[in-house]
N, C-alpha and C positions, 0 to 999 in steps of 0.2 A: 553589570553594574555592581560595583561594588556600595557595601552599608556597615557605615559602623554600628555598632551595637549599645545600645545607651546607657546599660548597665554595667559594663567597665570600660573605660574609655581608654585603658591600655592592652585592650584584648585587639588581636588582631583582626582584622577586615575580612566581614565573607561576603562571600557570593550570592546574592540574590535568588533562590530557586525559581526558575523556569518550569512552568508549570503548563503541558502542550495540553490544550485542549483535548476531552474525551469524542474518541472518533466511533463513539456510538448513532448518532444520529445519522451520520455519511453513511456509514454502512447499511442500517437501518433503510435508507431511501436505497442504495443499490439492490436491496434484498427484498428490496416492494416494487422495485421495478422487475427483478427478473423474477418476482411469482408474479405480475401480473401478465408476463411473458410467457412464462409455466403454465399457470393456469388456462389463458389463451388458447395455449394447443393442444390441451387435455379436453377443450370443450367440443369438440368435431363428432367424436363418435359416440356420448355418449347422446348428442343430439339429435344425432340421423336416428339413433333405436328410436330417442323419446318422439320425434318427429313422425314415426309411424303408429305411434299407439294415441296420439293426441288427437283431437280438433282444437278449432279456433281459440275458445275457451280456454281448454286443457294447455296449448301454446303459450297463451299469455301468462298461465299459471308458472306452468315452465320455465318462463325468461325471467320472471320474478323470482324462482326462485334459487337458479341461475344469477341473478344480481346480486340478490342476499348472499350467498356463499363469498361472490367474488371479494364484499364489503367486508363480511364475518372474517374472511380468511386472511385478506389485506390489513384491518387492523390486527390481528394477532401476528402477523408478521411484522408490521411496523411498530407494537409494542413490544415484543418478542421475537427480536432476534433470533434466539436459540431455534425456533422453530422453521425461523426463515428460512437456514441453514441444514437442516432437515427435511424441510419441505420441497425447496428446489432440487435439489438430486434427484429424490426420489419421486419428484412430479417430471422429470426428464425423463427417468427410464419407464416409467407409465404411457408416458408420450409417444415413446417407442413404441411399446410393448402394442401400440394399437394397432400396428399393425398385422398380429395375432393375440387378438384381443381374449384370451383367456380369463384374464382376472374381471377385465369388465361383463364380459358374459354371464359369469357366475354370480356377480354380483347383481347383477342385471334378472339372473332367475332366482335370486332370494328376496330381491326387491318383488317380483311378482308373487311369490309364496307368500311373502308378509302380506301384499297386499291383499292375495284371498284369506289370508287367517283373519285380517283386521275387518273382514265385509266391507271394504272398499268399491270390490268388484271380484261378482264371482265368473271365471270363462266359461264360456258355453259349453253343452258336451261337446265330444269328439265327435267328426262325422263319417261315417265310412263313406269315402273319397269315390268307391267305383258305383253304390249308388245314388249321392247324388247328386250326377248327371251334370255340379255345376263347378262354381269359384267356392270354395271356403276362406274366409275369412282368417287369418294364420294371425293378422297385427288388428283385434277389434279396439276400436277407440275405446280409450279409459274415461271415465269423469273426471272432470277437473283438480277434485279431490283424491284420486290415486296416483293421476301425475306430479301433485305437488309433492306428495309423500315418497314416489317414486324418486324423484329428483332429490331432493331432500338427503333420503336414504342414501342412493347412489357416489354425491357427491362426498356426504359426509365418509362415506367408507372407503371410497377412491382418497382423499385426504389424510386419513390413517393409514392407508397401506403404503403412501408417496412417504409418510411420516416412518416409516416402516424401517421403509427400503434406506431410508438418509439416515438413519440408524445404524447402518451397516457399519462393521468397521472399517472398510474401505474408504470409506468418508471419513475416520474419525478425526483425523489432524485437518483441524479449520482454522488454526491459529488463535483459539479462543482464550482470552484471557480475562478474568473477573478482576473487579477493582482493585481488592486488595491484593492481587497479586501484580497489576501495576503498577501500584503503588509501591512495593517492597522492590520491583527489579529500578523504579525511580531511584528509590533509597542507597539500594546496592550501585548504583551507575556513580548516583553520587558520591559514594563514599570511597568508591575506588576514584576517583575525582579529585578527593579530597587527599586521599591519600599518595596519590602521586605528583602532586603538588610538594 
């Protein structure tokens, strides 16, 4: 659509700018849909440990807090992009990795550390197994209050390390570009526009 310009009315006719919507918010919902994909499949094993140290109580704490994360993590992806984009890489190759769960194990015995430092829950002694005579208890139910913290901990440091990993250089070309720097290659499209007119 051409416009004339009101302020000389012998200046030639421009061009209207076309001005495409920012496709922040698209993306945004693509990147909240695949962490809550991500996330999904990261939740398997860190369940089955929490599953064995829980009761009913301790369970329900766990899926609370389990939800909280899922909530916490989704809006900061859907506010934050950048993290989106980070997170999902790096929560894939976690995803993998469970199937030699090293990173979660580790994390998995600092979360029990903490929670004897914190007197959450202290373990029992050790028992010498030949006498006696029975079942030792290897996975003793925690309180409600060491599995929430458990979980808590666990999640939040599995999160940093997916955050880590999408860090890698190997990820670094996502195509990201900041306003003004769409705004300038707008400018420049233009102007060579203008110019070969």
């Amino acid at each position: 659509m051409l416009e004339q310009p009101s302020d000389n009315p012998y200046a030639a006719p421009q061009a209207e700018l076309q001005t495409t919507p920012s496709r922040k918010p698209v993306a945004a919902r693509v990147s909240l849909r695949l962490w809550l994909i991500v996330f999904l499949i990261n939740v398997p094993l860190p369940l089955v440990i929490g599953l064995q140290r829980c009761d009913r109580r301790g369970l329900w704490g766990m899926m609370a807090m389990i939800a909280l994360l899922l909530v916490l993590s989704s809006w900061l992806v859907l506010r934050k992009p950048f993290f989106g984009v980070r997170l999902i890489p790096g929560g894939v190759i976690l995803a993998i990795s469970q199937m030699l769960p090293f990173v979660h194990l580790l994390l998995y015995a600092a979360g029990n550390f903490l929670v004897e430092a914190l007197r959450l829950y202290t373990l029992p002694p050790p028992v010498d197994m030949t006498d006696a005579g029975g079942e030792y208890d290897f996975f003793p139910d925690y309180p409600p209050s060491a599995i929430i913290f458990l979980t808590l901990f666990i999640g939040v440091s599995l999160m940093l390390v997916a955050l880590l990993l999408g860090s890698l250089p190997i990820f670094a070309d996502r195509g990201e570009m900041s306003e003004e720097e769409v705004a300038n290659e707008r400018a420049k499209k233009h102007k060579s526009q203008r110019e070969a007119q």
